[in-house]
C-alpha positions as a printed Julia matrix, in Angstrom:
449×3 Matrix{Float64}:
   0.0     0.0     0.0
   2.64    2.66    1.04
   4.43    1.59   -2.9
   0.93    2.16   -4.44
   0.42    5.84   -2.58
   4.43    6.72   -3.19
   2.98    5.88   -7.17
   0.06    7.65   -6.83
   1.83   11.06   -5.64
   4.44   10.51   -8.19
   2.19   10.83  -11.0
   0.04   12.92   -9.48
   3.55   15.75   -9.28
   4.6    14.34  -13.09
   0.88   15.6   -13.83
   1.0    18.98  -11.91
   4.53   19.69  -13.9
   2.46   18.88  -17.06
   0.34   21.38  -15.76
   2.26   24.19  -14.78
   4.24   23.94  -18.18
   1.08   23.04  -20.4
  -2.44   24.3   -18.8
  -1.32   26.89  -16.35
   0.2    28.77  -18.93
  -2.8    29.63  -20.27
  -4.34   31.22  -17.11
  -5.4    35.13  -17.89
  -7.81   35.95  -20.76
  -6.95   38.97  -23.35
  -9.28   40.71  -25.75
  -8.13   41.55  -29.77
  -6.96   45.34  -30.11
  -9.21   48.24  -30.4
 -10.85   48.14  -34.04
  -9.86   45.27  -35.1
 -13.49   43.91  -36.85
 -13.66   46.97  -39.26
 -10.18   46.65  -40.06
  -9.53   44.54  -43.51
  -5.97   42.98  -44.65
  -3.9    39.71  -45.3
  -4.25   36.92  -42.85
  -3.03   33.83  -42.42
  -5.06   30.35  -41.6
  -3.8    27.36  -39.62
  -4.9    24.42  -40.32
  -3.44   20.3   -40.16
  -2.23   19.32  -43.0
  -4.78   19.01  -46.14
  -4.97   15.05  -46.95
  -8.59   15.83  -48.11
  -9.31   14.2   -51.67
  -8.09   16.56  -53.96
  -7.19   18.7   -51.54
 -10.42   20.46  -50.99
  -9.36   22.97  -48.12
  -6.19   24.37  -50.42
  -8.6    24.68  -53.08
 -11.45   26.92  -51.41
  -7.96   28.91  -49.85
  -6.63   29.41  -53.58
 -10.97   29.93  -54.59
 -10.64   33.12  -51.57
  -7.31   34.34  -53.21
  -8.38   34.5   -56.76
 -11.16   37.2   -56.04
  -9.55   38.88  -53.21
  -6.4    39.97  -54.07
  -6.16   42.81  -51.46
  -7.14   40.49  -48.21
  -4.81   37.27  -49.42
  -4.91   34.34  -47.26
  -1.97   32.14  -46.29
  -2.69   28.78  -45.65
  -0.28   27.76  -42.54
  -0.6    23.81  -43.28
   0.73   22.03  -39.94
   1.1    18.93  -38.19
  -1.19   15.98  -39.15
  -1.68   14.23  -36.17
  -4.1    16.44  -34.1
  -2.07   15.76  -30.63
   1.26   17.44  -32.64
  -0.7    20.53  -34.08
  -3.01   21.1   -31.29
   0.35   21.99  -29.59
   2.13   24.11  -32.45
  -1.27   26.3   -32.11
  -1.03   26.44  -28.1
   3.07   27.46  -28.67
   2.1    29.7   -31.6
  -0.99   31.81  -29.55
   0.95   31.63  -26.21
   4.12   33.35  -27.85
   1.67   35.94  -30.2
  -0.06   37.13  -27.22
   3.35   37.03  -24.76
   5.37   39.34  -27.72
   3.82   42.45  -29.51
   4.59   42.47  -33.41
   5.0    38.49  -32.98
   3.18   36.46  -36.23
  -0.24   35.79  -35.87
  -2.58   33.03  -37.15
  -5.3    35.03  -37.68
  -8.14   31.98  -38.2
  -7.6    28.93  -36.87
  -9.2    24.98  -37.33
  -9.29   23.8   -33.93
 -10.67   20.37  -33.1
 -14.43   20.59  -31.14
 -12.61   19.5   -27.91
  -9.77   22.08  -27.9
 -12.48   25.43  -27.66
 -12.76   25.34  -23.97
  -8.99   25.52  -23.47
  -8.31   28.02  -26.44
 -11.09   30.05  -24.78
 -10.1    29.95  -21.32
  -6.35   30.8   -22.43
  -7.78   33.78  -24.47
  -6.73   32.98  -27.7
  -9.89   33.33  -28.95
 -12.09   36.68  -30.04
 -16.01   36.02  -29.08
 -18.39   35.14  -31.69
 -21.42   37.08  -32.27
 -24.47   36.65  -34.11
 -23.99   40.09  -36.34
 -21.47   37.44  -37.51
 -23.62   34.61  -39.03
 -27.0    33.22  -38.53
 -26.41   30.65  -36.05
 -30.29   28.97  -36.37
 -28.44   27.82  -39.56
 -26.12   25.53  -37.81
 -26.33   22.36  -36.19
 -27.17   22.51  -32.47
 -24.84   19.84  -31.16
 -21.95   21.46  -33.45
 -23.17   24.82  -31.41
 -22.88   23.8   -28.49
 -19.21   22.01  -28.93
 -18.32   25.82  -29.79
 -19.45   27.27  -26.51
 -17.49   27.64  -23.12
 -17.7    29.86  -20.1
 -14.64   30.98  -18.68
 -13.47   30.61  -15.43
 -14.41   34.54  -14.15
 -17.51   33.67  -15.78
 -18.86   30.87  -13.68
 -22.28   31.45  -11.62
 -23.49   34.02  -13.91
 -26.8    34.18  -15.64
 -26.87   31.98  -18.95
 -29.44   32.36  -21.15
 -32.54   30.63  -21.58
 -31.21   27.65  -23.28
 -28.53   27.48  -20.08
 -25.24   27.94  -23.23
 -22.73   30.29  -22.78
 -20.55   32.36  -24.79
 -19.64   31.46  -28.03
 -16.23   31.3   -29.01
 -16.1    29.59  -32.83
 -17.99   28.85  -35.2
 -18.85   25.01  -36.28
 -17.44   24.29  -39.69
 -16.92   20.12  -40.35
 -19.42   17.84  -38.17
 -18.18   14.65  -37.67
 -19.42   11.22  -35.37
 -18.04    8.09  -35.7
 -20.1     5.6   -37.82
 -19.89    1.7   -38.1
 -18.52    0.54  -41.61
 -18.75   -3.06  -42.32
 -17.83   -5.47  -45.33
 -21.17   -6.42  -46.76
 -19.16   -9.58  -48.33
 -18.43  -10.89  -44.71
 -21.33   -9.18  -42.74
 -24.97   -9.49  -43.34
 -26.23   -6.85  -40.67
 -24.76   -3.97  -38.66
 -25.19   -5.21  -34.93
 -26.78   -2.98  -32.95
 -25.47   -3.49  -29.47
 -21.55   -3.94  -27.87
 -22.59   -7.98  -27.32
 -23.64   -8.21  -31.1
 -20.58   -6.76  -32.38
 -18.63   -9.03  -30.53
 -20.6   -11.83  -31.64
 -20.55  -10.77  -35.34
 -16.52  -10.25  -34.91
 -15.87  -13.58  -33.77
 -18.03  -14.97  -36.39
 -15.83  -13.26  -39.3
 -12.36  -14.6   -37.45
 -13.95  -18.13  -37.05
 -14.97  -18.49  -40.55
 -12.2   -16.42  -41.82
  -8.85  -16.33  -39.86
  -6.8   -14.01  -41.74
  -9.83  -11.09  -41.61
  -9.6    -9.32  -38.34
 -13.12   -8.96  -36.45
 -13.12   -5.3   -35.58
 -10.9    -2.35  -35.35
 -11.07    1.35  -34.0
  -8.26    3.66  -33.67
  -6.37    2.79  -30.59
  -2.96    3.42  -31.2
  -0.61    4.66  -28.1
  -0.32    8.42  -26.71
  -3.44    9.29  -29.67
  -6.53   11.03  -29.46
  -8.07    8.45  -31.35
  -7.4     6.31  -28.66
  -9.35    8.42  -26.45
 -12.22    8.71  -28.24
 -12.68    4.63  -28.91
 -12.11    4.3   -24.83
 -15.34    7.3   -24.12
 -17.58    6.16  -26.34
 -16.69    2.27  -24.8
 -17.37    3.64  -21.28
 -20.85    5.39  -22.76
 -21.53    2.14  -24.11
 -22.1     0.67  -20.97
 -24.02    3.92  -19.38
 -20.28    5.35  -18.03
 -20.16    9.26  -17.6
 -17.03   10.43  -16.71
 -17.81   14.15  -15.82
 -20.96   15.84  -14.1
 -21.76   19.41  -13.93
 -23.02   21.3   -10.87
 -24.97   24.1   -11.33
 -22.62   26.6   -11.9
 -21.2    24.79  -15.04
 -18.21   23.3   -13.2
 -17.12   19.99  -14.13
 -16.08   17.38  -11.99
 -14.46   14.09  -12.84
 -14.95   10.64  -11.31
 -14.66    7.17  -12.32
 -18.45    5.15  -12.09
 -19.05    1.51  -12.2
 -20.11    2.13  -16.2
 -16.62    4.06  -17.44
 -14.9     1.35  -15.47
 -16.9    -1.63  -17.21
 -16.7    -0.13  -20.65
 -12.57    0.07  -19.99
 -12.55   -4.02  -18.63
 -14.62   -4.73  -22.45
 -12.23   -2.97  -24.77
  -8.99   -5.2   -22.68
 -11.59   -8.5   -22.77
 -12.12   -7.85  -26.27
  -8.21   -7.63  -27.08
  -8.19  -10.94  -24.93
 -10.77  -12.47  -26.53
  -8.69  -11.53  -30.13
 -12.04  -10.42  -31.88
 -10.43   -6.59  -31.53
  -6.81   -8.09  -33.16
  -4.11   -6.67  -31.03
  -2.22   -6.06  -34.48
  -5.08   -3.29  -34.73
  -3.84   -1.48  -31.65
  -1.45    0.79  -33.96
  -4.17    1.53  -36.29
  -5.0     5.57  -36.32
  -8.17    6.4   -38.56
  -6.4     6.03  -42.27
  -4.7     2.7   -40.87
  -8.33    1.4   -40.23
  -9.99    2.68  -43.74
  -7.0     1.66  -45.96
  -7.04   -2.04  -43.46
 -11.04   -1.95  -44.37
 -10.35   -1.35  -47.83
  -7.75   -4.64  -48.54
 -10.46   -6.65  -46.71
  -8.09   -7.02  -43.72
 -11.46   -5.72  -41.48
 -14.47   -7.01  -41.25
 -16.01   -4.01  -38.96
 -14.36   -0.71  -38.56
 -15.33    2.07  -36.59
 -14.46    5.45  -38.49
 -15.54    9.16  -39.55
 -17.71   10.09  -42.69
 -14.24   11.0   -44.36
 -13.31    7.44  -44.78
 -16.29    7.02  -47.3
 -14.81    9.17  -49.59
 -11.32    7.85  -49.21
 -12.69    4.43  -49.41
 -14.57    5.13  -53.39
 -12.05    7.42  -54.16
 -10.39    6.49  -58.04
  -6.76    7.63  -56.4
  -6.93    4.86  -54.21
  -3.35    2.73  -54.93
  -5.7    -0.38  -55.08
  -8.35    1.09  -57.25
 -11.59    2.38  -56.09
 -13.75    0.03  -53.71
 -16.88   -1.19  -55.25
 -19.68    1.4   -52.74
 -21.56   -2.24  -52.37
 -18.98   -4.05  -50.39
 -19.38   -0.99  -47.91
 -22.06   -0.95  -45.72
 -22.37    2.0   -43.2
 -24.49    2.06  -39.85
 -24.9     4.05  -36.68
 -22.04    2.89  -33.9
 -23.88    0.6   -31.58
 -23.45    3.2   -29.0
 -23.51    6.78  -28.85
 -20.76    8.69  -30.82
 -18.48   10.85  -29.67
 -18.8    14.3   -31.43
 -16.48   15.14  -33.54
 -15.79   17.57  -36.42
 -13.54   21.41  -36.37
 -14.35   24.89  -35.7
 -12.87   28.17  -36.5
 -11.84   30.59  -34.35
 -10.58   34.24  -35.12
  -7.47   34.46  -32.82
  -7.42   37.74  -30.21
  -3.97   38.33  -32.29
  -5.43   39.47  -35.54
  -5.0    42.82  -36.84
  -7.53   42.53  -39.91
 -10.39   41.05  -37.8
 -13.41   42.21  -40.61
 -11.41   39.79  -43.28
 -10.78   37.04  -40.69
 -14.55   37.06  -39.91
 -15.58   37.07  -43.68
 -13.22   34.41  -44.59
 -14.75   32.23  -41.77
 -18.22   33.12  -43.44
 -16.53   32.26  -46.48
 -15.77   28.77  -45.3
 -18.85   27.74  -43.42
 -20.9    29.09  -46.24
 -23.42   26.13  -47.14
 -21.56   26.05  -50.69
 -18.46   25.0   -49.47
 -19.86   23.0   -47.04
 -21.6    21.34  -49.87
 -18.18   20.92  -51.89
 -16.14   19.11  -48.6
 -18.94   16.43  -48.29
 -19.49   15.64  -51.94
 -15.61   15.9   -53.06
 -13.91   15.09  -49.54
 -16.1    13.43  -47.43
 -16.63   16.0   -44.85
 -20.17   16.52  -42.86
 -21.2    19.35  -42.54
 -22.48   21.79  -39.68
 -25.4    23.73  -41.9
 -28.71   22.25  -40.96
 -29.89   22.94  -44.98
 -27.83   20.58  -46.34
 -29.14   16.83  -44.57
 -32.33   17.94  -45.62
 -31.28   18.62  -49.27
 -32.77   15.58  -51.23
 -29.9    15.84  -53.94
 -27.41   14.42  -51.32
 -29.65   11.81  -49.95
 -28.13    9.74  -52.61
 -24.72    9.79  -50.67
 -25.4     6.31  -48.3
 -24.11    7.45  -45.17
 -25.5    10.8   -44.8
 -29.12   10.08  -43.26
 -26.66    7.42  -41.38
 -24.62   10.78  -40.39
 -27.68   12.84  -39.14
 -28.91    9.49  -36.87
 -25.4     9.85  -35.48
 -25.02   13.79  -34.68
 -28.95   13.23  -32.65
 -27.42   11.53  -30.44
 -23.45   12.61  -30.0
 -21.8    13.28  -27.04
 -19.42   15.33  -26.61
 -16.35   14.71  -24.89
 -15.68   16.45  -21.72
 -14.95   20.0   -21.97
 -12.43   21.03  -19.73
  -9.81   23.79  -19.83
  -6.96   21.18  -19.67
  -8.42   18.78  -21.6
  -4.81   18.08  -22.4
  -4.18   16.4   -19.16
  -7.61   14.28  -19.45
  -6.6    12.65  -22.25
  -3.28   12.04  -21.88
  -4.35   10.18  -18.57
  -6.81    7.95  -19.88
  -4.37    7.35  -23.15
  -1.73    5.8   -20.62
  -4.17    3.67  -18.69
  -6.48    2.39  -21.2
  -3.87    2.01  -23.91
  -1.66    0.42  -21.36
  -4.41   -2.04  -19.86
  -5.59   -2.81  -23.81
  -1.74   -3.69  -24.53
  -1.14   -5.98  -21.19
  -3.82   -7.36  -20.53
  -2.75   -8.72  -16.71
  -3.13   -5.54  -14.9
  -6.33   -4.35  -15.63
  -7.95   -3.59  -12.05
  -4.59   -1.94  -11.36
  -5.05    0.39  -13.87
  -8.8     1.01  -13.84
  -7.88    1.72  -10.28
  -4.85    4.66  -11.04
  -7.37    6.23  -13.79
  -9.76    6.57  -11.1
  -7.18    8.17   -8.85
  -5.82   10.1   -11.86
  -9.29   11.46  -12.36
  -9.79   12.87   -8.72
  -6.03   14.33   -8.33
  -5.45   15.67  -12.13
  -5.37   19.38  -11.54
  -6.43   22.56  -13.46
  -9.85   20.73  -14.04
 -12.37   21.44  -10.95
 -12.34   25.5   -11.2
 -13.02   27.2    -8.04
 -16.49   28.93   -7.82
């Protein structure tokens, strides 16, 4: 016992240093310079690196350029992996509001998940509805764009009980179940059917692997697989009080959706081989015929039946598409106008630009990508696309993950004990038992009232 508490304070200090260098440095909110919405310019947009088919997001950038030549846009491509540019747009903002004249990126993509700590760190300029027509937009992507700060807490919301709004939705995404019509008749519906129709693809065919997610070590993808496994089984990691601040706890569900993800490793209808699969390992896995069931985002549709595929386009029959058997996680990106920017009036038009339903319409029916305008999932000329009314079914019911100001540190925690517990398989109460602990210690998360 006294080795397991010497353990327990030794991450718990490993996770306060995280802290102090990662999510305390964003403590103190600032507001963009005087006039800077009327003020029109060059800008420059950050964004992961474009992998889209055809590369859809350069295009509508070079689309801007061509008929505004005096407000030019740079497109800032960075990391791919979300984890690796999520923190070159932390560095970037931290050091553009810490030195005047430093390079700003005026507009920036930002993964649903990341507004709260963007916001809290005031990186962010607020959205307001002289700048769109939010009834336009999905409600779930909405509310994934809303945060109160921390000096905000125990103030008045408004009727609907959302807060301020701090981007504005531009790709929806929730994960969907794909499955190889050739190997599976129906889409199970439940956690015990796709186990059952898993082990029924490995027994008849060996070399096809069951099922596969995105679980690969230290990724975000790995996070997301592990909530939407605790969800499965009624697990809700956070609560609110009634002042809007979250608190974090382990329940019996979270903890039984955790021991089915390492039983299902165990049981080899999740193929540990899968366990380094990221989403474009599981689609391109799917695509050979490697995977029998895959759980993925709308993107992988398009990637799947695209012609530039090094194996050829797959035939749209062999891919049948269904709601997860549990509740998604809600995905998708926002942009937000940084409090940096000098030409706020073009940063907010070129966000208009983007989330316009026409390029919305483009990303979904060239790349793949839902989108967050309510007009277009009830525009009959896409219904022809097979996985949008699946898409809609999916966004209903969402979840989104839990939005904290250090979100970093949340899923960094349940990365090491899920991933590790999924790869050993011997230790699992162990660590169910130091993510519970990690949950209750991890600081920067419970904000004082």
């Amino acid at each position: 016992m006294r080795g397991e508490r010497m353990a327990r304070r030794t991450r718990a200090g490993r996770v306060v240093l995280v802290w102090l260098l990662l999510g305390g440095a964003l403590a103190g909110c600032a507001e963009p310079e005087a006039g800077w919405e009327e003020r029109s310019g060059p800008i420059v947009f950050a964004d992961s690196k474009d992998t889209s088919v055809g590369k859809q997001i350069t295009q509508l950038v070079e689309l801007w350029n061509r008929f505004n030549p005096d407000q030019q846009v740079a497109f800032q491509e960075q990391a791919t992996a979300s984890d690796a540019y999520r923190a070159q747009l932390i560095a970037h903002s931290q050091r553009s509001k810490r030195e005047e004249g430093a390079p700003c990126y005026d507009v920036m993509a930002m993964d649903v998940v990341w507004t709260a700590e963007f916001a809290e760190g005031g990186f962010l300029a607020e959205v307001s509805d002289r700048d769109l027509d939010l009834s336009q937009f999905r409600p779930e992507s909405l509310r994934a764009a809303r945060y109160a700060r921390s000096e905000e807490l125990g103030r008045a919301r408004d009727a609907a009980g959302a807060t301020r709004l701090w981007a504005v939705p531009w790709r929806a995404d929730a994960g969907l179940l794909y499955y190889r019509t050739d190997l599976v008749a129906q889409p199970p519906t439940s956690f015990a059917a796709l186990r059952e129709a898993a082990r029924a693809v490995s027994a008849a065919r060996p070399s096809v692997a069951g099922y596969a997610g995105q679980f690969r070590k230290a990724y975000e993808g790995l996070s997301v697989n592990a909530f939407e496994a605790m969800w499965a089984f009624g697990g809700e990691l956070v609560s609110v009080d009634s002042r809007g601040v979250p608190h974090l706890a382990l329940d019996s569900g979270s903890a039984t959706g955790v021991r089915s993800l390492v039983g299902a490793v165990r049981d080899g209808w999740l193929p540990r081989s899968t366990l380094d699969y990221d989403e474009d390992a599981s689609w391109q896995a799917f695509g050979r015929g490697e995977v029998a069931l895959m759980r993925n985002w709308p993107y992988a549709y398009a990637q799947l039946t695209s012609a530039d595929r090094d194996e050829g386009s797959l035939d749209p029959a062999l891919i049948g598409v269904a709601p997860l058997p549990w509740r998604s996680a809600l995905g998708g990106w926002n942009l937000g106008v940084s409090t940096c920017t000098r030409h706020g009036k073009t940063a907010r038009e070129f966000v208009r630009f983007l989330t316009d339903p026409a390029r919305q319409r483009v990303l979904l029916e060239q790349a793949g990508f839902a989108p967050t305008r309510t007009s277009l999932y009830e525009d009959e000329s896409l219904w022809a696309r097979p996985h949008l009314e699946v898409l809609r079914e999916a966004l209903d019911s969402a979840k989104s993950r839990p939005a904290v100001p250090n979100y970093d540190l949340l899923t960094r925690l349940v990365q090491e004990q899920v991933g590790e517990a999924m790869r050993d398989g011997q230790a699992v109460d162990a660590r169910v038992a130091a993510l519970a602990d990690g949950l209750t210690t991890l600081p920067g998360l419970v904000r004082p009232g």
